[in-house]
N, C-alpha and C positions, 0 to 999 in steps of 0.2 A: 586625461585624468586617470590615475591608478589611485586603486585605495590598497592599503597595508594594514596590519596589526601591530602593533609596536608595543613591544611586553618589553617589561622593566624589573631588577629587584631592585631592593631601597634594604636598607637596616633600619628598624626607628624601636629604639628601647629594647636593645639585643634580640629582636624578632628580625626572621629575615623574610619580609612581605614581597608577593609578585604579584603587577597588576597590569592588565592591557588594555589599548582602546583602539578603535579602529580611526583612522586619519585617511581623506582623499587629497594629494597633490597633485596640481601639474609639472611636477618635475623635481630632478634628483635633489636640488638645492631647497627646493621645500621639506622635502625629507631630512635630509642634515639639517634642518635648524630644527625641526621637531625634536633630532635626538639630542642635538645638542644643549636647548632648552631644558630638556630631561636631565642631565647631569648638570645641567647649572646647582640643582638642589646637590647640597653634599651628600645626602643619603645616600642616593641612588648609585650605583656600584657597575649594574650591567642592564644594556639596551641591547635590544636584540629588535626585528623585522621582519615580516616575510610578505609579499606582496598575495595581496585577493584575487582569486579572479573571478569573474561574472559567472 
């Protein structure tokens, strides 16, 4: 298991918001569907990642 931070902007009402949460996967493909699930909202513009470490 690895956990990441996965920071995002969004647009919502000509503001440009950034927000992050932290997510644990076991694997790359758990990861792409987090980001991808992120851009499902049309807001959201840019996902970004970087892995934790203990």
């Amino acid at each position: 298991m690895k956990r990441y931070r996965i920071t995002y902007k969004q647009e919502f009402m000509g503001e440009i918001l950034q927000n992050s949460y932290t997510r644990t996967v076991s694997n790359s493909v758990e990861l792409q569907d987090a980001i991808n699930a992120l851009y499902d909202d049309p807001h959201v513009f840019h996902v970004d990642y970087e892995e934790l470490k203990s």
